[in-house]
Biopython code that builds the backbone (N, CA, C, O; Angstrom):
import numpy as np
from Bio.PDB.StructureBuilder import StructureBuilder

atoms = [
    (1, "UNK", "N", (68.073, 47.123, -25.291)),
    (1, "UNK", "CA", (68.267, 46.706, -23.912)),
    (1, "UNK", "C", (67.088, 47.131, -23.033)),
    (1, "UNK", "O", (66.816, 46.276, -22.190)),
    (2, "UNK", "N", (66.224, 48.350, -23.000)),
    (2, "UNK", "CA", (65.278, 48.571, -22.339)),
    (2, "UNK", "C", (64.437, 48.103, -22.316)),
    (2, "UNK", "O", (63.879, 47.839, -21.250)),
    (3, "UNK", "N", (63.739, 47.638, -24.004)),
    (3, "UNK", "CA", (62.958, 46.441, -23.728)),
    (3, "UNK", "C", (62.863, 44.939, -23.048)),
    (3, "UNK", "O", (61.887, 44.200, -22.926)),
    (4, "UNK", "N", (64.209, 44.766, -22.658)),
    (4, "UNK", "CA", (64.142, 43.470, -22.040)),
    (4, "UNK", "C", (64.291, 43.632, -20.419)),
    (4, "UNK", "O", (64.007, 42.791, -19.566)),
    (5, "UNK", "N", (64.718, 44.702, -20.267)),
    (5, "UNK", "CA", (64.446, 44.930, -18.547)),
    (5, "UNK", "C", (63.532, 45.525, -17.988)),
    (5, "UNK", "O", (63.243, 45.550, -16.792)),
    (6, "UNK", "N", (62.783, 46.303, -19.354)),
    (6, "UNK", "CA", (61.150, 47.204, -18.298)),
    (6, "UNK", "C", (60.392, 46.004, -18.772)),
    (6, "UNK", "O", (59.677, 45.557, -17.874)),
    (7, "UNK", "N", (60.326, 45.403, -19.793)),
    (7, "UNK", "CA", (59.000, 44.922, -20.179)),
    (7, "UNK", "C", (59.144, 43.453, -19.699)),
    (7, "UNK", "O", (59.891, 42.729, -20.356)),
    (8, "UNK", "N", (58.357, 42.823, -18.372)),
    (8, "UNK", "CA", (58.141, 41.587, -18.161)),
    (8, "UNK", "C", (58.130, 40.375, -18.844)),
    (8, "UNK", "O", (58.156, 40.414, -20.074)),
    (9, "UNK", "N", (58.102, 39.483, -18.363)),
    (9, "UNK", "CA", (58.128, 38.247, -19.221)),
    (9, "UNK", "C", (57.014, 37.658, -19.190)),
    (9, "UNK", "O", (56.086, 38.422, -18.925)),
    (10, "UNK", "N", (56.612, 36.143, -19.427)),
    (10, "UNK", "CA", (55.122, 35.721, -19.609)),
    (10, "UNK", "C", (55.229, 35.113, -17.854)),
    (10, "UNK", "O", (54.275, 35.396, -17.129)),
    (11, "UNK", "N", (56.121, 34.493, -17.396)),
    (11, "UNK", "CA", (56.003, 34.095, -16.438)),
    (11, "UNK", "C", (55.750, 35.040, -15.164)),
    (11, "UNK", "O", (54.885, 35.013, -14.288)),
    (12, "UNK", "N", (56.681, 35.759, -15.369)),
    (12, "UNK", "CA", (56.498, 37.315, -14.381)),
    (12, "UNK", "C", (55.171, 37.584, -14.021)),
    (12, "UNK", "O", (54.712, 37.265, -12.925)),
    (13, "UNK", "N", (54.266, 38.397, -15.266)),
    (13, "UNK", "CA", (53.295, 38.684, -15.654)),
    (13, "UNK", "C", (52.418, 37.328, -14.849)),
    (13, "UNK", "O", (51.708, 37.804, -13.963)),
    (14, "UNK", "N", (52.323, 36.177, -14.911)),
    (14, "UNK", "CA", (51.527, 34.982, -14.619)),
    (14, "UNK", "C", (51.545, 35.231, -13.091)),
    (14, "UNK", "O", (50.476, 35.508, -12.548)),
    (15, "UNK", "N", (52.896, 35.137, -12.216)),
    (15, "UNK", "CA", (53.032, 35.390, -10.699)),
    (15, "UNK", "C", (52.506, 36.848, -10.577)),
    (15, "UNK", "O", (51.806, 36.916, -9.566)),
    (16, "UNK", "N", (52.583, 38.128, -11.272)),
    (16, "UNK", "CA", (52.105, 39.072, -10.682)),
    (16, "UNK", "C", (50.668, 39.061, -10.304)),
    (16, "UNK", "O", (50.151, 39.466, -9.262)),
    (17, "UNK", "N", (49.926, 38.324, -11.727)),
    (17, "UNK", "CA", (48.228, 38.180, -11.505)),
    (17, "UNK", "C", (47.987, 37.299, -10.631)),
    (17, "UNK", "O", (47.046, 37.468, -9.855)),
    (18, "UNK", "N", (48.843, 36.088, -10.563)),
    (18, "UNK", "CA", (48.608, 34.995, -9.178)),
    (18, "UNK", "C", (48.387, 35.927, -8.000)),
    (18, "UNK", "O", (47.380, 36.160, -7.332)),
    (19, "UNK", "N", (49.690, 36.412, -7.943)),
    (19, "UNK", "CA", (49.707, 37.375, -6.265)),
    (19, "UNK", "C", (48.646, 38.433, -6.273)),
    (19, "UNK", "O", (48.328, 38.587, -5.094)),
    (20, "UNK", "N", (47.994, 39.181, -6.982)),
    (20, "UNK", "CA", (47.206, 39.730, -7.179)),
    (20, "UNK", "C", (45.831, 39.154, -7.060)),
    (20, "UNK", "O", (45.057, 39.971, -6.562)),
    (21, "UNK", "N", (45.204, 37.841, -7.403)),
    (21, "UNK", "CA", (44.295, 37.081, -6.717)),
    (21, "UNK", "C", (44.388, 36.378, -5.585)),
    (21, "UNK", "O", (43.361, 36.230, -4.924)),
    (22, "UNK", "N", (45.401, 35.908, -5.211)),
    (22, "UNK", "CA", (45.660, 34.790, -4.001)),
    (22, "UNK", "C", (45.786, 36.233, -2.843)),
    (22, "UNK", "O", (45.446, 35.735, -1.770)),
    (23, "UNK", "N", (46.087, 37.646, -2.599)),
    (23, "UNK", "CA", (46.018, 38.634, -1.716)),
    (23, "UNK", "C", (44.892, 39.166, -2.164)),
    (23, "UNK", "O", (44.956, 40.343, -1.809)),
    (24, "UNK", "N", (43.843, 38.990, -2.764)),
    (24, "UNK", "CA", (42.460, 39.939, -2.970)),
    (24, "UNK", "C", (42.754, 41.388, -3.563)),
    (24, "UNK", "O", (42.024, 42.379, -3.526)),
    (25, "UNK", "N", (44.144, 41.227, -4.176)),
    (25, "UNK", "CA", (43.785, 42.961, -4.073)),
    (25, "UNK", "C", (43.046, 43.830, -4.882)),
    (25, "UNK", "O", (42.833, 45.032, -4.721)),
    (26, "UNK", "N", (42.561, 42.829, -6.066)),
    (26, "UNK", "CA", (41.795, 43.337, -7.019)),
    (26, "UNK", "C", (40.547, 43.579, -6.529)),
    (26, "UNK", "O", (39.736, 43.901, -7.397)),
    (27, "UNK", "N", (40.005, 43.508, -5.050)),
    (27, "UNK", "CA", (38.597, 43.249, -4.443)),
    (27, "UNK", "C", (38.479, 44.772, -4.033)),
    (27, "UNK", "O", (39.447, 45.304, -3.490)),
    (28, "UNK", "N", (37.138, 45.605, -4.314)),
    (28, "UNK", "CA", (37.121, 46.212, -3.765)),
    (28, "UNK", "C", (36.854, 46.582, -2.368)),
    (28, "UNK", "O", (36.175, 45.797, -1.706)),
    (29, "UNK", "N", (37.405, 47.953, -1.674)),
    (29, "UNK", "CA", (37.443, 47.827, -0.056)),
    (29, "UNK", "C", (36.381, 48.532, 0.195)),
    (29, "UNK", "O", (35.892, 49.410, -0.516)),
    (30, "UNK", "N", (35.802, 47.917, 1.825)),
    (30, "UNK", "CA", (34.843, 48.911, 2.421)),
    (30, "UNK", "C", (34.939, 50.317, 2.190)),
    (30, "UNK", "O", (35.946, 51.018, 2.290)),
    (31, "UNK", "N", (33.485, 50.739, 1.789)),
    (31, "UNK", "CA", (33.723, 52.642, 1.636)),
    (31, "UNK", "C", (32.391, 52.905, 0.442)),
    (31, "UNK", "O", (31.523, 52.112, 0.079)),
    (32, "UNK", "N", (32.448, 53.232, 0.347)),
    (32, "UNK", "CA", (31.122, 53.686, -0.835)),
    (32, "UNK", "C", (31.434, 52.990, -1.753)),
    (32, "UNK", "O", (31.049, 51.926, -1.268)),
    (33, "UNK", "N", (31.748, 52.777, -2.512)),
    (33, "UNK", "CA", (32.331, 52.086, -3.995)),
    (33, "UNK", "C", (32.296, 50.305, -3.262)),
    (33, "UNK", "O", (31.802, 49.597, -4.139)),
    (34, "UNK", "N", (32.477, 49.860, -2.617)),
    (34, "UNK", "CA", (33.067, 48.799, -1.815)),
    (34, "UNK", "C", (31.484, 47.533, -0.834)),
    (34, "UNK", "O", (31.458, 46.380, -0.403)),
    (35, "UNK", "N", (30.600, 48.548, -0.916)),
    (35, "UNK", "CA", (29.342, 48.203, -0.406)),
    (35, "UNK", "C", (29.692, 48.270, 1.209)),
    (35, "UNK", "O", (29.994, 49.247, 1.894)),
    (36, "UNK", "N", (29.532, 46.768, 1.600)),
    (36, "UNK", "CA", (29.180, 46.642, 2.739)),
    (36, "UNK", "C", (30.713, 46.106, 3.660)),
    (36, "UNK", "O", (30.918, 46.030, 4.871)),
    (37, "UNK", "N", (31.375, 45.880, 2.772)),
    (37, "UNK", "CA", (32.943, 45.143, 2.954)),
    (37, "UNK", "C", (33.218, 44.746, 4.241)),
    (37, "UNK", "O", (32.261, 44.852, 5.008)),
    (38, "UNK", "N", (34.208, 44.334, 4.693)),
    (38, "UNK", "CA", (34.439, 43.532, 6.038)),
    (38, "UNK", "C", (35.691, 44.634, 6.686)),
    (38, "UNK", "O", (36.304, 45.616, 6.266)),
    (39, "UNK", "N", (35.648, 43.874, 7.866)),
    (39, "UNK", "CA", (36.707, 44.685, 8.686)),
    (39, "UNK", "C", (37.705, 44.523, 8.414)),
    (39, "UNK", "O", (37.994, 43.418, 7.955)),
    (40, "UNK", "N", (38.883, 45.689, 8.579)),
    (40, "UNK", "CA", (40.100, 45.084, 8.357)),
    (40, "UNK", "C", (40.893, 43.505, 8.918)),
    (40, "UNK", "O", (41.725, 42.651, 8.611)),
    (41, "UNK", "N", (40.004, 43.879, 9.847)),
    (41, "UNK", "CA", (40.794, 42.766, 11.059)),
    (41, "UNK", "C", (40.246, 41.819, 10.361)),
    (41, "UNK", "O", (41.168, 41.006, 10.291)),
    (42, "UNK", "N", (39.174, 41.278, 9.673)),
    (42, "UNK", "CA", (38.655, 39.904, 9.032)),
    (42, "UNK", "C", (39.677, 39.722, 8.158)),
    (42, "UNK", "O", (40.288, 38.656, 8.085)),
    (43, "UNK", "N", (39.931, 40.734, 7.446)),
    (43, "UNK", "CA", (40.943, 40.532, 6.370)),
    (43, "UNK", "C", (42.235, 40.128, 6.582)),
    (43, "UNK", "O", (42.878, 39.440, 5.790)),
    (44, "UNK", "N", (42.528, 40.437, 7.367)),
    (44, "UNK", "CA", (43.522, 39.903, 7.848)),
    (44, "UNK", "C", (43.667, 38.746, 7.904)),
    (44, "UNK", "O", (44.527, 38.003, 7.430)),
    (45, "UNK", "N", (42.426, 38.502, 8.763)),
    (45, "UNK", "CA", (42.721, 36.845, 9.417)),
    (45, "UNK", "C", (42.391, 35.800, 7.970)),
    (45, "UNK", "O", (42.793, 34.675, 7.674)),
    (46, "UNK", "N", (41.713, 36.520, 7.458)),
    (46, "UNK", "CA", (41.671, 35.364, 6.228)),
    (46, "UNK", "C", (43.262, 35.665, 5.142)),
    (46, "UNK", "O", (43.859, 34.874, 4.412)),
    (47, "UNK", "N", (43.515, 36.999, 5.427)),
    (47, "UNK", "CA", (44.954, 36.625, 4.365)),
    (47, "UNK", "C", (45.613, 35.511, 5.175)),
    (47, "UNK", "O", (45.667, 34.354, 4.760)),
    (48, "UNK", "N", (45.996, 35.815, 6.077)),
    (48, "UNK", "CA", (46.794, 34.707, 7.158)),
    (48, "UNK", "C", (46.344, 33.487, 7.047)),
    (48, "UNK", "O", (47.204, 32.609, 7.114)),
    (49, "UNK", "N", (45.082, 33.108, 6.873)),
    (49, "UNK", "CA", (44.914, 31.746, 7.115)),
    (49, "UNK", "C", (45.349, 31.130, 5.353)),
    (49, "UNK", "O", (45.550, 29.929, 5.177)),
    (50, "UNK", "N", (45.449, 32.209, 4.110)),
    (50, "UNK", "CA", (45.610, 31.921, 3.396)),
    (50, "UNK", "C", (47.375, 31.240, 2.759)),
    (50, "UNK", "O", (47.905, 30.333, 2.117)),
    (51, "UNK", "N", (47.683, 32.688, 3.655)),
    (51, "UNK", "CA", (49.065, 32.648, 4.252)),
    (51, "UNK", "C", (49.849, 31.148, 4.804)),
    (51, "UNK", "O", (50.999, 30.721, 4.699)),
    (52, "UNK", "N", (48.784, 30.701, 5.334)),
    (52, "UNK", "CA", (49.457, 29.176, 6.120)),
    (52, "UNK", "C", (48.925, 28.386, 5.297)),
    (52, "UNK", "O", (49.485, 27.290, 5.274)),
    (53, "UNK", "N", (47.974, 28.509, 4.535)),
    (53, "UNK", "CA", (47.380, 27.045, 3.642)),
    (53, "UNK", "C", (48.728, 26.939, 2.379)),
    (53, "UNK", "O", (49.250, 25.878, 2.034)),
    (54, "UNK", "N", (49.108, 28.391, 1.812)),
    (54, "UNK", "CA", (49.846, 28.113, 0.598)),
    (54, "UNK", "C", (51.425, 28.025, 1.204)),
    (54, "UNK", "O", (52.310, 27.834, 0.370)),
    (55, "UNK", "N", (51.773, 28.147, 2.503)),
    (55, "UNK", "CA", (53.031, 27.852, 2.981)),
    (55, "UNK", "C", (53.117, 25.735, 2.799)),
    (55, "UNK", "O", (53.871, 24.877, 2.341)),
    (56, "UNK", "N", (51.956, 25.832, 3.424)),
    (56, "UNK", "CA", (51.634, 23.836, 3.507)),
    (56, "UNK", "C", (52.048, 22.928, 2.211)),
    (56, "UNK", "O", (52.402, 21.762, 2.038)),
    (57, "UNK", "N", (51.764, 24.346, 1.198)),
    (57, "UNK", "CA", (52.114, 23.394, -0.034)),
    (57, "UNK", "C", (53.570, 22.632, -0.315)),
    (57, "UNK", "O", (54.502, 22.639, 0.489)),
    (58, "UNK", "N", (53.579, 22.125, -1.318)),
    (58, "UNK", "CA", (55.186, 21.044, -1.470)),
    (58, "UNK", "C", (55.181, 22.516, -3.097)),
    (58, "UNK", "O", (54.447, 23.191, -3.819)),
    (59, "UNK", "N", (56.648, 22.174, -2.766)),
    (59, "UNK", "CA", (57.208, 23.058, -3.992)),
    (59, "UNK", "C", (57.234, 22.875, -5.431)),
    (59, "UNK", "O", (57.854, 23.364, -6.374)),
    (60, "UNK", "N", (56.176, 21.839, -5.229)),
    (60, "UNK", "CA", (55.740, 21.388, -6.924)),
    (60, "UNK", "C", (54.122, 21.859, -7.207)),
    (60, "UNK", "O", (53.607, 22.075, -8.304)),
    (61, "UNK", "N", (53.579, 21.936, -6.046)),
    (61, "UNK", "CA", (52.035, 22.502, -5.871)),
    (61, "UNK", "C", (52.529, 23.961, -5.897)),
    (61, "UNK", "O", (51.745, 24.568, -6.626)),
    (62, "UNK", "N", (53.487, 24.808, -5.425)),
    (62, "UNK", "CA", (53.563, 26.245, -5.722)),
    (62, "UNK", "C", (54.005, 26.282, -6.748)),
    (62, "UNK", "O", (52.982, 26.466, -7.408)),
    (63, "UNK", "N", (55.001, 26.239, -7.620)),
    (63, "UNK", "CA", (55.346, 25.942, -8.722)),
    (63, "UNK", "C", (53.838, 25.946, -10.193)),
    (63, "UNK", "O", (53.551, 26.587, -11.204)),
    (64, "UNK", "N", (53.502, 25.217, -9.685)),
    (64, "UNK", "CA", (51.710, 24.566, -10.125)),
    (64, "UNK", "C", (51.324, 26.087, -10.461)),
    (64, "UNK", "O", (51.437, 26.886, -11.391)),
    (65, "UNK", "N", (50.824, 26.022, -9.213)),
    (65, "UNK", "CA", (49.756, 27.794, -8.673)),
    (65, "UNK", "C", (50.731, 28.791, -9.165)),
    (65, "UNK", "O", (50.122, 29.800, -9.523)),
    (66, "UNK", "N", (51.953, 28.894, -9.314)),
    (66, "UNK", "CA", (52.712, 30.065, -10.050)),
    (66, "UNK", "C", (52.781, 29.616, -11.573)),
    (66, "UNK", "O", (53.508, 30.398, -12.186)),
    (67, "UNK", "N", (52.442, 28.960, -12.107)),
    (67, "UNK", "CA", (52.313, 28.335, -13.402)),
    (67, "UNK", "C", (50.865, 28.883, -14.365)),
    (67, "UNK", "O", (50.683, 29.233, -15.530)),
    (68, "UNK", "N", (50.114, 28.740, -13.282)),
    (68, "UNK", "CA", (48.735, 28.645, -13.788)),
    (68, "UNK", "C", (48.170, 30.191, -13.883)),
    (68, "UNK", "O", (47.025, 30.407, -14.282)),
]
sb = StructureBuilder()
sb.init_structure("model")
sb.init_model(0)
sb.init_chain("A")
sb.init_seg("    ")
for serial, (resi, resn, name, xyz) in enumerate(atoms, 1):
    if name == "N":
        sb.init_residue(resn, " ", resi, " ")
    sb.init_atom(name, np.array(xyz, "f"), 0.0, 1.0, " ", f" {name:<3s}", serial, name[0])
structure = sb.get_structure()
């Protein structure tokens, strides 16, 4: 039984790395390691605008992008 509730599935695993590229979080942040990086506040505004482009989609285009 533990193996089937800790250990993810293929699809799981597929949306975690989606959400994990489509929010940048794999990017590193301003700071030494990070170079020259942007402001928070940029970041923002580009999650948000990212935020409203993948809301626009039809539920067969998210579906898609959670697929892939």
């Amino acid at each position: 039984m533990k193996d089937k509730v800790t250990k993810p599935t293929a699809m799981a695993q597929g949306r975690v790395a989606h959400m994990i590229e489509w929010q940048s979080w794999g990017k590193p942040s301003a700071g030494p390691e990070g170079g020259a990086g942007r402001s928070n506040l940029n970041r923002e505004r580009e999650r948000r605008l990212e935020n409203d482009a993948y809301s626009d989609l039809s539920d067969g285009e998210k579906e898609a992008r959670m697929a892939a």
